[in-house]
Biopython code that builds the backbone (N, CA, C, O; Angstrom):
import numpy as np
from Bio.PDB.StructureBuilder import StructureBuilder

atoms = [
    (1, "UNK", "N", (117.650, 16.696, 36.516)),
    (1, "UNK", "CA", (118.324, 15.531, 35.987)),
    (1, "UNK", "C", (118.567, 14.498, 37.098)),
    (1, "UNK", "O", (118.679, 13.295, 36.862)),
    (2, "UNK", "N", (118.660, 15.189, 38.654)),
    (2, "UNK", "CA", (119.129, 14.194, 38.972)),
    (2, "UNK", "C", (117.385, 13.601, 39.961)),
    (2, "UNK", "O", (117.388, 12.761, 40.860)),
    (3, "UNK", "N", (116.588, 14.060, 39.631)),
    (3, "UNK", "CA", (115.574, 13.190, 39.962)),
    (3, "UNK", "C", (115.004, 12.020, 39.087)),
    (3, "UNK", "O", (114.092, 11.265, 39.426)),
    (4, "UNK", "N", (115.658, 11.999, 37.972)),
    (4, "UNK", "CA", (115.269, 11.189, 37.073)),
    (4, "UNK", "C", (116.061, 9.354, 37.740)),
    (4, "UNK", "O", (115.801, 8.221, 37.333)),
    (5, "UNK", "N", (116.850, 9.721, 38.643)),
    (5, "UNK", "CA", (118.453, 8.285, 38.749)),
    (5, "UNK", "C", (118.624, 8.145, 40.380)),
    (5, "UNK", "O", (119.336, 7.354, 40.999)),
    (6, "UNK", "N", (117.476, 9.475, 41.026)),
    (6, "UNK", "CA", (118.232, 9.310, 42.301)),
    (6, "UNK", "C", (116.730, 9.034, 43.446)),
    (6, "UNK", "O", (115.644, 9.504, 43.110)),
    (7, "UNK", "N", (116.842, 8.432, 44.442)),
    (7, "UNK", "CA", (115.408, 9.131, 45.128)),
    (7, "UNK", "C", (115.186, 10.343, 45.597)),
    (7, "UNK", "O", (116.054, 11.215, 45.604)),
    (8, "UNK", "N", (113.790, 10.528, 46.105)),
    (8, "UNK", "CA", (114.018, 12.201, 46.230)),
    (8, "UNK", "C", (115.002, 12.559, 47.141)),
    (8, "UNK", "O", (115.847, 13.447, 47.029)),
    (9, "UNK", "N", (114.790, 11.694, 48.159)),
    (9, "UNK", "CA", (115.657, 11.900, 49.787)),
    (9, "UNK", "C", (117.178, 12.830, 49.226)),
    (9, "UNK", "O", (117.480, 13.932, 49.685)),
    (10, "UNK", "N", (118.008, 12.068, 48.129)),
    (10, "UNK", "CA", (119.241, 11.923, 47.539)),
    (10, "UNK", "C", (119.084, 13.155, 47.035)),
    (10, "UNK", "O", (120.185, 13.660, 47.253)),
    (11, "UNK", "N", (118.193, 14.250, 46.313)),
    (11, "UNK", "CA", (118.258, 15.544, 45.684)),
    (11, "UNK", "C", (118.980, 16.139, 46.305)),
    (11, "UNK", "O", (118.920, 15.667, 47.441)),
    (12, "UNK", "N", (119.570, 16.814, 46.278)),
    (12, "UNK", "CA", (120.037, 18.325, 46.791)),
    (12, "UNK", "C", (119.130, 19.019, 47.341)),
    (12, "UNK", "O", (118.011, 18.640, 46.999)),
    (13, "UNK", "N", (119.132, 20.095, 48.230)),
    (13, "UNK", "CA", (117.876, 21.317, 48.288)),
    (13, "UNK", "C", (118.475, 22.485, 47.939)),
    (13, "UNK", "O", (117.732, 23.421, 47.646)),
    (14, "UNK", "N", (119.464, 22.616, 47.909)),
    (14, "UNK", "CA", (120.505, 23.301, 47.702)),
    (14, "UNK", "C", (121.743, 23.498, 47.032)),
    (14, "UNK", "O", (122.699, 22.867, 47.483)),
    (15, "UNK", "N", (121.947, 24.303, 45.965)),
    (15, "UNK", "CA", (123.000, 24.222, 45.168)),
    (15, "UNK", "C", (124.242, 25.067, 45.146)),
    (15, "UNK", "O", (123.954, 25.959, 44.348)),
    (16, "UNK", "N", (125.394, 25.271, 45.554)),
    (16, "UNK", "CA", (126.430, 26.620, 45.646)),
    (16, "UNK", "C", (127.515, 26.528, 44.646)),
    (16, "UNK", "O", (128.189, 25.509, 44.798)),
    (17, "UNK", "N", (127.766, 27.045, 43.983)),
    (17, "UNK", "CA", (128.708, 27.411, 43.271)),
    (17, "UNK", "C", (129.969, 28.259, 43.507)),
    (17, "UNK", "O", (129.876, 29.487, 43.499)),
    (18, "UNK", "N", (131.216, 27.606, 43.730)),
    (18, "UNK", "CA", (132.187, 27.860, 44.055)),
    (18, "UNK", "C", (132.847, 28.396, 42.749)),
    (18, "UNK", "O", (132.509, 28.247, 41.575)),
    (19, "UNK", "N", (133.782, 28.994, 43.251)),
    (19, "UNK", "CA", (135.161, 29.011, 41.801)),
    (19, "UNK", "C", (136.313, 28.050, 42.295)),
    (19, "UNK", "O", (136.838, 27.227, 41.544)),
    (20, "UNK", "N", (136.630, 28.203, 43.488)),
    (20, "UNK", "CA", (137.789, 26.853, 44.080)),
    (20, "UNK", "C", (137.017, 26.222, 44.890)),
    (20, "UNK", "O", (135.963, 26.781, 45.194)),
    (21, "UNK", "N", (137.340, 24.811, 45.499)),
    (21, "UNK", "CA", (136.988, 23.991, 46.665)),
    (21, "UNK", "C", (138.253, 24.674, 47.591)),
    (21, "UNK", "O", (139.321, 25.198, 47.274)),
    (22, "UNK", "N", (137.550, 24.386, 48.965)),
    (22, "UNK", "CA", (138.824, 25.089, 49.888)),
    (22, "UNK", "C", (139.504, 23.469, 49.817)),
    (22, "UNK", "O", (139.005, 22.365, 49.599)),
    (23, "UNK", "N", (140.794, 23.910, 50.095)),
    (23, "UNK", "CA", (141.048, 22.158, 50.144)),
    (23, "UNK", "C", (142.615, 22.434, 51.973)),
    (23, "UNK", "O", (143.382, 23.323, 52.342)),
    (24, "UNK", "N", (142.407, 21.690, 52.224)),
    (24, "UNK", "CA", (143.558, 21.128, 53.638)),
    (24, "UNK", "C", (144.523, 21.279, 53.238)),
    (24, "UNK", "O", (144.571, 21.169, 52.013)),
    (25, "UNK", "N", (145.803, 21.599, 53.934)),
    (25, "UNK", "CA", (147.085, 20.966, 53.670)),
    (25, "UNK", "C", (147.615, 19.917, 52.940)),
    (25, "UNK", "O", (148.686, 19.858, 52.337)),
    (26, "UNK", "N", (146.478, 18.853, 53.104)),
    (26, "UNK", "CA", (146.805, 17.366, 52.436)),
    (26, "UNK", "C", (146.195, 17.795, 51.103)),
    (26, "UNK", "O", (146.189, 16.733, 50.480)),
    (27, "UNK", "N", (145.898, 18.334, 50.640)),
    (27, "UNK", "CA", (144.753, 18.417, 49.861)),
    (27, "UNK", "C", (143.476, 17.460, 49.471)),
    (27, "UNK", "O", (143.237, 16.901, 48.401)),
    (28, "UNK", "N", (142.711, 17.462, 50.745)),
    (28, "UNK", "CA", (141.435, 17.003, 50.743)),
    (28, "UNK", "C", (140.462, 18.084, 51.122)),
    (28, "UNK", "O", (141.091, 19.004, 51.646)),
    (29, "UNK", "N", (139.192, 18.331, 51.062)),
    (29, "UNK", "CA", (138.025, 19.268, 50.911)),
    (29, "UNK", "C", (138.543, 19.796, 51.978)),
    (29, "UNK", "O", (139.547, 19.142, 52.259)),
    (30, "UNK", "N", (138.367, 20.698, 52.767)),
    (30, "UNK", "CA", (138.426, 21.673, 53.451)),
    (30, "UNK", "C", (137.014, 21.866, 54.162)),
    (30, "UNK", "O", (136.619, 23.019, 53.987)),
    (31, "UNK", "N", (136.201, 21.152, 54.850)),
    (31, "UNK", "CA", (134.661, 21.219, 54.805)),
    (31, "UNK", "C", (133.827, 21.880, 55.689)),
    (31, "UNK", "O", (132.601, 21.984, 55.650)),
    (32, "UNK", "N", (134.872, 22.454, 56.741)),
    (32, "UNK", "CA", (134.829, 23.588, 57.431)),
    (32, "UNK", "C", (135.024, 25.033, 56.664)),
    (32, "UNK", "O", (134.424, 26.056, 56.992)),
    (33, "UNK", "N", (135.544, 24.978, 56.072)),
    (33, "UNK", "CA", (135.652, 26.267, 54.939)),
    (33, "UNK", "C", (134.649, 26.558, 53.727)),
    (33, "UNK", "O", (134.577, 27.568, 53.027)),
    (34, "UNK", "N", (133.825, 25.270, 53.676)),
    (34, "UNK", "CA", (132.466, 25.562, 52.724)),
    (34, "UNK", "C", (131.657, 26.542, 53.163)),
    (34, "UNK", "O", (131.410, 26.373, 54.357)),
    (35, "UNK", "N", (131.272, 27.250, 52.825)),
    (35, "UNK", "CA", (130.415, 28.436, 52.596)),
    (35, "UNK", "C", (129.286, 28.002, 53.283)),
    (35, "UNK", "O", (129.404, 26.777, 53.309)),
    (36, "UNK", "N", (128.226, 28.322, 53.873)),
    (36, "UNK", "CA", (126.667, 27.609, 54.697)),
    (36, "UNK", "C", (126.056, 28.406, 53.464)),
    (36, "UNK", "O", (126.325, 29.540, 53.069)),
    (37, "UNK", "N", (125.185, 27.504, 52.992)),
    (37, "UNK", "CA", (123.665, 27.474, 51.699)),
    (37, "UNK", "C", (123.269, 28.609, 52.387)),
    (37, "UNK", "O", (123.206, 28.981, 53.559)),
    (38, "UNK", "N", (122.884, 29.279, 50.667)),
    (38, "UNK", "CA", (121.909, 30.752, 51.251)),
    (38, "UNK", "C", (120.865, 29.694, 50.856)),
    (38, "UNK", "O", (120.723, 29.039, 49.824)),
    (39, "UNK", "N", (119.853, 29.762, 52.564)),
    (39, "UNK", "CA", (118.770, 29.162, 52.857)),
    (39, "UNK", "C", (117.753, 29.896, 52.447)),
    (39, "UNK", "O", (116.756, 29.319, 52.014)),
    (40, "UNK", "N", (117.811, 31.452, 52.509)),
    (40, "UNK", "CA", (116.245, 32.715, 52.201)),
    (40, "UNK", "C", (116.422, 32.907, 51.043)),
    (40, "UNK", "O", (116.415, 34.134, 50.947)),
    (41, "UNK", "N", (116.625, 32.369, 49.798)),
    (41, "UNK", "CA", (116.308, 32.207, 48.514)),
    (41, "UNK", "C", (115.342, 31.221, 48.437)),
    (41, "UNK", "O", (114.346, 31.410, 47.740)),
    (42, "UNK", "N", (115.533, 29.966, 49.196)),
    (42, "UNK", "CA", (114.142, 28.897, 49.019)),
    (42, "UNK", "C", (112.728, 29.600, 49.505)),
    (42, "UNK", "O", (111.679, 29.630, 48.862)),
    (43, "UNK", "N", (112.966, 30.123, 50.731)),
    (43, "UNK", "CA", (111.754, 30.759, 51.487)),
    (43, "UNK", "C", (111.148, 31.509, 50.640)),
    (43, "UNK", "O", (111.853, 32.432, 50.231)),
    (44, "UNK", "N", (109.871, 31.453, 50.125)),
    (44, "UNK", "CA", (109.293, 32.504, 49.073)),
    (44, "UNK", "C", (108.696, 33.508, 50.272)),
    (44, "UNK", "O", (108.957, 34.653, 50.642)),
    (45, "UNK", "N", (107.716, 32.425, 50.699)),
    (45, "UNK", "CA", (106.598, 33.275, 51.615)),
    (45, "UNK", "C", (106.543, 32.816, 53.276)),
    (45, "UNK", "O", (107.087, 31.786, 53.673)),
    (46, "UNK", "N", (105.854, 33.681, 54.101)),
    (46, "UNK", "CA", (106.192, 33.024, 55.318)),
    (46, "UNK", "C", (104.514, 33.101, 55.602)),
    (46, "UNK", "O", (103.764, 34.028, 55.295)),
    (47, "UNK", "N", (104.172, 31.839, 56.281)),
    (47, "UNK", "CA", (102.775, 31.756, 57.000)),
    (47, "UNK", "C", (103.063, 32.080, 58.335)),
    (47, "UNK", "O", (104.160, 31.523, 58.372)),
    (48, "UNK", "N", (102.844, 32.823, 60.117)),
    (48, "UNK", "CA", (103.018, 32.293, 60.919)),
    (48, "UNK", "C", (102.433, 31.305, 61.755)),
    (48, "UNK", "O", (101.227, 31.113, 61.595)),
    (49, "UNK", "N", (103.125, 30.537, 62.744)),
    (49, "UNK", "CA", (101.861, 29.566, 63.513)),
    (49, "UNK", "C", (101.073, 30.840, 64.095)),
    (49, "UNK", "O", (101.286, 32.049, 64.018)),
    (50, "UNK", "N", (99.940, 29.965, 64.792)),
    (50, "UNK", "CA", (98.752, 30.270, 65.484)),
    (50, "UNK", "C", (98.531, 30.185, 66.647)),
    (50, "UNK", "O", (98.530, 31.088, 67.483)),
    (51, "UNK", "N", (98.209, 28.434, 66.855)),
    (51, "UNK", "CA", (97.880, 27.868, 67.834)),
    (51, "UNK", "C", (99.169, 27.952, 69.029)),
    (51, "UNK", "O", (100.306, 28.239, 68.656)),
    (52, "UNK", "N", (98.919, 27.720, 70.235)),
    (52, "UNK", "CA", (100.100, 27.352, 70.983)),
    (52, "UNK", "C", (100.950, 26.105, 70.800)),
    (52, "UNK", "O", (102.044, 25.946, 71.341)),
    (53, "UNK", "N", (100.427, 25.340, 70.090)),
    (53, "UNK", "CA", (101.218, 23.945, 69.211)),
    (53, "UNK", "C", (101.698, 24.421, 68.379)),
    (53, "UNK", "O", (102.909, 24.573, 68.535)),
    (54, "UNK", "N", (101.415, 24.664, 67.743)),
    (54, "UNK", "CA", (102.302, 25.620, 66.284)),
    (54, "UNK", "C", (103.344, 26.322, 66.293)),
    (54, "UNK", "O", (104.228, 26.290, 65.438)),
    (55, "UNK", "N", (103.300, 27.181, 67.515)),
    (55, "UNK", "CA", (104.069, 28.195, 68.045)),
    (55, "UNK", "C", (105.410, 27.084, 68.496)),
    (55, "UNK", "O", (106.525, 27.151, 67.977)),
    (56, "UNK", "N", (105.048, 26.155, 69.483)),
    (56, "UNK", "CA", (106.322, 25.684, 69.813)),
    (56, "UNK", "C", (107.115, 24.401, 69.172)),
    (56, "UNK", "O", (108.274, 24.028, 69.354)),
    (57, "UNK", "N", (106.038, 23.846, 68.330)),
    (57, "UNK", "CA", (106.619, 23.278, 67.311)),
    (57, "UNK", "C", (107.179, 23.791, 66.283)),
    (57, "UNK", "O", (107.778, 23.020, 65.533)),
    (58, "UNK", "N", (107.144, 25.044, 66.006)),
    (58, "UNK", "CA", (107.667, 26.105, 64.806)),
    (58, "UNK", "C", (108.935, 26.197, 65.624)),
    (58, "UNK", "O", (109.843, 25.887, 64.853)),
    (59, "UNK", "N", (109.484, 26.503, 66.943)),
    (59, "UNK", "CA", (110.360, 27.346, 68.062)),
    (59, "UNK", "C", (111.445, 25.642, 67.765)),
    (59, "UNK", "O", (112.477, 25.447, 67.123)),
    (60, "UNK", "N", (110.547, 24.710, 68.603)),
    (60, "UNK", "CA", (111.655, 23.629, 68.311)),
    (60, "UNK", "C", (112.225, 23.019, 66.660)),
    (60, "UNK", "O", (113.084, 22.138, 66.635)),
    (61, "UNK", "N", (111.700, 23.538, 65.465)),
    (61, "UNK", "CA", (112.077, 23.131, 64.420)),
    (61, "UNK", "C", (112.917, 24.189, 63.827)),
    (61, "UNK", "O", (113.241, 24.176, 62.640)),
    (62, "UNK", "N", (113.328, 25.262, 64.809)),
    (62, "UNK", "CA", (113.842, 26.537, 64.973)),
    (62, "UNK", "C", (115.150, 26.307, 65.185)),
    (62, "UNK", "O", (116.213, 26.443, 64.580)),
    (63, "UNK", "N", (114.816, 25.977, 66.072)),
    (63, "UNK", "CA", (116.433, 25.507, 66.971)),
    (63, "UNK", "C", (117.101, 24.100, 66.517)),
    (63, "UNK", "O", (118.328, 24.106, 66.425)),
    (64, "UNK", "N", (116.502, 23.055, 66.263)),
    (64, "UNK", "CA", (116.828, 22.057, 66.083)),
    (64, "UNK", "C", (117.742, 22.151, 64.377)),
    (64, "UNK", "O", (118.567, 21.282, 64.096)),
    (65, "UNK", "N", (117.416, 23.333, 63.378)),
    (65, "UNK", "CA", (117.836, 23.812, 62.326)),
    (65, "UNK", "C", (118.622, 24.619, 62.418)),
    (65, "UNK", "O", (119.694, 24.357, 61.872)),
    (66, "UNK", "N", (118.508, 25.867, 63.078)),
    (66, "UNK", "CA", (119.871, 26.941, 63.478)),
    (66, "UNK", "C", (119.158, 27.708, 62.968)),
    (66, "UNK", "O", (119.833, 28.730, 63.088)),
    (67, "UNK", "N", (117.967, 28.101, 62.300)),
    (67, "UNK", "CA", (117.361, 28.815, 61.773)),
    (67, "UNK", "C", (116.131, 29.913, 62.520)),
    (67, "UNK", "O", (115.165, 29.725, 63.259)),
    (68, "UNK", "N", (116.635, 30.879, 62.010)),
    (68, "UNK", "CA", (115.166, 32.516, 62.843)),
    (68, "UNK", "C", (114.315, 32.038, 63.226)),
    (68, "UNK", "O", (114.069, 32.022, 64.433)),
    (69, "UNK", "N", (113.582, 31.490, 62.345)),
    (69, "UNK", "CA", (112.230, 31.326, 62.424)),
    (69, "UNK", "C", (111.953, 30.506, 61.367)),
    (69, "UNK", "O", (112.709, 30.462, 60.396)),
    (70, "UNK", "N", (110.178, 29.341, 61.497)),
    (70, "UNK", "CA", (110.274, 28.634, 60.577)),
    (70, "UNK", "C", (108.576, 28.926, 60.228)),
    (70, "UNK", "O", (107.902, 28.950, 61.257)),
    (71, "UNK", "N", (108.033, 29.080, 59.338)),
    (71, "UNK", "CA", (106.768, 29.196, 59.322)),
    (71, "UNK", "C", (105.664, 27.602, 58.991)),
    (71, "UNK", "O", (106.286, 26.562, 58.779)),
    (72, "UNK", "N", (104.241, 27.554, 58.976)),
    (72, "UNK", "CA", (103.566, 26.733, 59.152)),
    (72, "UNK", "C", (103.676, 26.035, 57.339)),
    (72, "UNK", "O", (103.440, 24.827, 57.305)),
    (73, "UNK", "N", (104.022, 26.736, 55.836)),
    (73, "UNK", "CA", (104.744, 26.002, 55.148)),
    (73, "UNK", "C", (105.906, 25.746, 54.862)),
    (73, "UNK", "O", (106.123, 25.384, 53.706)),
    (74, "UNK", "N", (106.739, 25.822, 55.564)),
    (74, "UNK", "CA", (108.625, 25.559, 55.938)),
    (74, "UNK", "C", (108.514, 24.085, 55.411)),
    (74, "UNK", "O", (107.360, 23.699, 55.597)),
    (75, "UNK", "N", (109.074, 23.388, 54.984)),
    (75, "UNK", "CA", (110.027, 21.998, 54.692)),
    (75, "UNK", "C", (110.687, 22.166, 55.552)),
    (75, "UNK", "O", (110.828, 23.341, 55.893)),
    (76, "UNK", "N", (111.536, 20.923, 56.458)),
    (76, "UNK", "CA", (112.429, 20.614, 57.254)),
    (76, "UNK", "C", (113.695, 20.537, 56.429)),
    (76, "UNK", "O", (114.711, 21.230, 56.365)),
    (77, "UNK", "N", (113.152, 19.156, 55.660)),
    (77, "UNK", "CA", (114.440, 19.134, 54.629)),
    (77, "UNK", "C", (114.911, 20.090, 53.735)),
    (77, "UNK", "O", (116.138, 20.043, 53.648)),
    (78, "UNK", "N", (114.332, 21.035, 52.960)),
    (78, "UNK", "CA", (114.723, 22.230, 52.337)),
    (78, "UNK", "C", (115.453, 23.369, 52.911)),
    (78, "UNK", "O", (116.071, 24.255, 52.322)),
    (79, "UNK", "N", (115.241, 23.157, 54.352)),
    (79, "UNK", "CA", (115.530, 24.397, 54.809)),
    (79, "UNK", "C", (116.746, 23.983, 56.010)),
    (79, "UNK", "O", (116.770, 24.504, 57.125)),
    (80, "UNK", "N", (117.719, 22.958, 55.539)),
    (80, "UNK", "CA", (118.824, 21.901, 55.959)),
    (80, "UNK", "C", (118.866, 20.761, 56.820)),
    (80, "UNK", "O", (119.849, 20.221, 57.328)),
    (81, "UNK", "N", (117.430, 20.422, 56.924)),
    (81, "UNK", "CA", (117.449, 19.160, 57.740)),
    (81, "UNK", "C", (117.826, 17.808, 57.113)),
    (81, "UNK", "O", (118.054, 17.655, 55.913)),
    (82, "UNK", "N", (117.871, 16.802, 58.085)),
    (82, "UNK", "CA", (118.809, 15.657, 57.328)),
    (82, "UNK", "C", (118.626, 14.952, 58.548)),
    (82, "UNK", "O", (118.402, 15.429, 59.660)),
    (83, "UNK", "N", (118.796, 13.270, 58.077)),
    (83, "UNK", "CA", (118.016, 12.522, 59.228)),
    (83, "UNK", "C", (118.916, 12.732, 60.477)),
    (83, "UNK", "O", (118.447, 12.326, 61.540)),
    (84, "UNK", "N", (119.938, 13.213, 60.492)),
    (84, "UNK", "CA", (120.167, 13.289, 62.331)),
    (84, "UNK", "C", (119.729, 14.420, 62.522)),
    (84, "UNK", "O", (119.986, 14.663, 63.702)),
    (85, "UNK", "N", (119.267, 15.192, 62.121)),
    (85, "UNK", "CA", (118.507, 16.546, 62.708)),
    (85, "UNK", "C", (117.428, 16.107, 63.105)),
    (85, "UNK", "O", (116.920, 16.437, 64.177)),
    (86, "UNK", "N", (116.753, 15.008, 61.995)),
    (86, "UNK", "CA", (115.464, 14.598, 62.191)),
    (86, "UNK", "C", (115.484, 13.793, 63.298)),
    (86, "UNK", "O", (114.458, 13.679, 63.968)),
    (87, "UNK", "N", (116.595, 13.156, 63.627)),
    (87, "UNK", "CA", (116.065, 12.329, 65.121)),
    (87, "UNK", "C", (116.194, 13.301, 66.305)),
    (87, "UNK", "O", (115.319, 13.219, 67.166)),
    (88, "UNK", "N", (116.836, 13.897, 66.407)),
    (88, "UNK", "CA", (117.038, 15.125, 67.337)),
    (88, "UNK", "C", (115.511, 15.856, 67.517)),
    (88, "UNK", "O", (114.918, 16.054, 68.578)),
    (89, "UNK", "N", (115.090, 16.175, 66.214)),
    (89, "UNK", "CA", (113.891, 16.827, 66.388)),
    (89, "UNK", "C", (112.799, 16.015, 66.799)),
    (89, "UNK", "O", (111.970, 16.539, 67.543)),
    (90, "UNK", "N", (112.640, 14.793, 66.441)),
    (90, "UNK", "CA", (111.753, 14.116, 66.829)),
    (90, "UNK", "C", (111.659, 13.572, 68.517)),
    (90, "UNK", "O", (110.692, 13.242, 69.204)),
    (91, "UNK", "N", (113.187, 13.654, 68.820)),
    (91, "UNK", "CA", (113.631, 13.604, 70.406)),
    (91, "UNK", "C", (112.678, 14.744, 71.011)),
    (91, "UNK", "O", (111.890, 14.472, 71.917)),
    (92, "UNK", "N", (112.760, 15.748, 70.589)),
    (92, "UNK", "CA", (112.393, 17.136, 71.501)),
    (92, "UNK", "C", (110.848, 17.194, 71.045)),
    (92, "UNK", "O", (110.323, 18.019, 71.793)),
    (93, "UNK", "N", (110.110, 16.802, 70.356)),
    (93, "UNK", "CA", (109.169, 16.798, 70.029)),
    (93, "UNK", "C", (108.492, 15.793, 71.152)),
    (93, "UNK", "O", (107.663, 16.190, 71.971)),
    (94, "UNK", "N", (108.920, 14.569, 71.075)),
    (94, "UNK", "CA", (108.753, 13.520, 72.135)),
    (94, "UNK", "C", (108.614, 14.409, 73.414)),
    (94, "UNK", "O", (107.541, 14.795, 73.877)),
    (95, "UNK", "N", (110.009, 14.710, 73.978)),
    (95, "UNK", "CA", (109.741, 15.316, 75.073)),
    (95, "UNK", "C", (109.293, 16.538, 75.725)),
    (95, "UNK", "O", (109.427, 16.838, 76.912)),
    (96, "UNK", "N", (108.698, 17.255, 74.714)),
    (96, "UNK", "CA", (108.155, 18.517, 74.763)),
    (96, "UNK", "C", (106.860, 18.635, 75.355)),
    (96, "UNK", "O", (106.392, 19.082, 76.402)),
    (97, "UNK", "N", (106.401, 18.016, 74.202)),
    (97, "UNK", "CA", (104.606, 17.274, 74.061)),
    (97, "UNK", "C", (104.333, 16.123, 73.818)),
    (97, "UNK", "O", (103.660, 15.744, 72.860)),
    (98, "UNK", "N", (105.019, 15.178, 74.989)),
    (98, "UNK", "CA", (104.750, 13.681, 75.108)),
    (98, "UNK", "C", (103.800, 12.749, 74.663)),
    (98, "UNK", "O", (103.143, 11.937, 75.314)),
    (99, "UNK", "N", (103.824, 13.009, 73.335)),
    (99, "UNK", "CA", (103.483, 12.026, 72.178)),
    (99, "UNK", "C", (105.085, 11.097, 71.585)),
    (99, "UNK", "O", (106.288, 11.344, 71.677)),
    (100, "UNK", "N", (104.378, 10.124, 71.059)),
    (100, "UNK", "CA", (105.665, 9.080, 70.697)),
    (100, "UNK", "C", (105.100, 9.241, 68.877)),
    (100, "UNK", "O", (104.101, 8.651, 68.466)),
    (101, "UNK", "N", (105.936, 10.104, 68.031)),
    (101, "UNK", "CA", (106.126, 9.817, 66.490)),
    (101, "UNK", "C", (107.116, 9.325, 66.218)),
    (101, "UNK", "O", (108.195, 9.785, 66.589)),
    (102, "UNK", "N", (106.953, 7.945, 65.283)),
    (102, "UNK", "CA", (108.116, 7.486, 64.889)),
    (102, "UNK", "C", (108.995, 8.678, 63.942)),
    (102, "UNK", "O", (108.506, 9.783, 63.705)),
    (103, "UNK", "N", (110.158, 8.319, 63.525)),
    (103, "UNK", "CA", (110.616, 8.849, 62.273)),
    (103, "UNK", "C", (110.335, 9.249, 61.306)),
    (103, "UNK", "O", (110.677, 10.357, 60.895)),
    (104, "UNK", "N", (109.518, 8.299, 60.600)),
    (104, "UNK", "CA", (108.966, 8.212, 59.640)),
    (104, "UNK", "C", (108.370, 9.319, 59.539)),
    (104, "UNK", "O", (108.739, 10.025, 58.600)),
    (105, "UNK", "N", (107.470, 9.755, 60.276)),
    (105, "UNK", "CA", (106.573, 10.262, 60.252)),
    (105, "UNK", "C", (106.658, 11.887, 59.600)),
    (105, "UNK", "O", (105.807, 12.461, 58.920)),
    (106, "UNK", "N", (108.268, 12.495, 60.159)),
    (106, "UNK", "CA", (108.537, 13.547, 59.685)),
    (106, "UNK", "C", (109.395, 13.734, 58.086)),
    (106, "UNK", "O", (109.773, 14.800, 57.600)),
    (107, "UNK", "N", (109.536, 12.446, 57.534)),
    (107, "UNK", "CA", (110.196, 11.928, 56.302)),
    (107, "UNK", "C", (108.724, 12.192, 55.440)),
    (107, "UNK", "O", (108.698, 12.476, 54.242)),
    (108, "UNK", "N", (107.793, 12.072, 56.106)),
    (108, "UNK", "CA", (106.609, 11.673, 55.113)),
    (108, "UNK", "C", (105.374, 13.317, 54.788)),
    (108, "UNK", "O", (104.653, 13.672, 53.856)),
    (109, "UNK", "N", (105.720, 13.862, 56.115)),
    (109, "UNK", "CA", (105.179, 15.101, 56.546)),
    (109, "UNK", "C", (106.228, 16.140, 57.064)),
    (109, "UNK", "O", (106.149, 16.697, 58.159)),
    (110, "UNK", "N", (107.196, 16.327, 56.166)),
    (110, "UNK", "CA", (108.416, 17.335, 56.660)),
    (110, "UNK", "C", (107.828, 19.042, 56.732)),
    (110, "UNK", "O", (108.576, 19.979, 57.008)),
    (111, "UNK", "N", (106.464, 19.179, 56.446)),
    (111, "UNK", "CA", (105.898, 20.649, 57.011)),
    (111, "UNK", "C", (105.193, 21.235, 58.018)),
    (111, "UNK", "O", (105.011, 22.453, 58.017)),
]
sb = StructureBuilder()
sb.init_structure("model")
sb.init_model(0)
sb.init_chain("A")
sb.init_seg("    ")
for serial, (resi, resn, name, xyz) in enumerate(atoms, 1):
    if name == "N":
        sb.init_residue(resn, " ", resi, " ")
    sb.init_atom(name, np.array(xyz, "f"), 0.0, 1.0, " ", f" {name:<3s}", serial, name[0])
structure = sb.get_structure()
């Protein structure tokens, strides 16, 4: 429903179902107390990299996520990325293997 009103960017990847919101003292969200998305329900299957590019571009999209391991069909965004992850990653990508990709680039090709 909500791809019908929203762009994709705006979807969710992830959905949790609470019974309460934690909420503060003041009573506002509590957003440190939200639960972290079970992420290995999206993961069906895992490919691994190969190449020695693969390998450390898999390692930095690893870390840059908080995540084990990421395989060669992983989504960035599915698997909790979000554009300040994405500039971060694109930082270390830059300086890893000194190529210059804009932004874009991982918005358009997030696998």
């Amino acid at each position: 429903a909500l791809a019908t009103t929203l762009p994709e960017t705006l979807i969710p990847t992830h959905i949790t179902t609470l019974d309460t919101m934690p909420l503060t003292p003041n009573g506002k969200i509590d957003r440190a107390a939200l639960p972290a998305p079970d992420l290995s329900v999206a993961r069906v299957g895992y490919r691994a990299p190969v190449t020695g590019e693969e390998c450390r571009l898999a390692e930095l999209f690893a870390e840059v996520l908080g995540v084990e391991r990421v395989g060669l069909d992983d989504d960035f965004f599915t698997l909790g990325g979000h554009s300040l992850l994405a500039t971060q990653l694109i930082a270390r990508i830059r300086s890893d293997f000194g190529v210059q990709l804009p932004l874009r680039t991982l918005f358009e090709t997030p696998v």
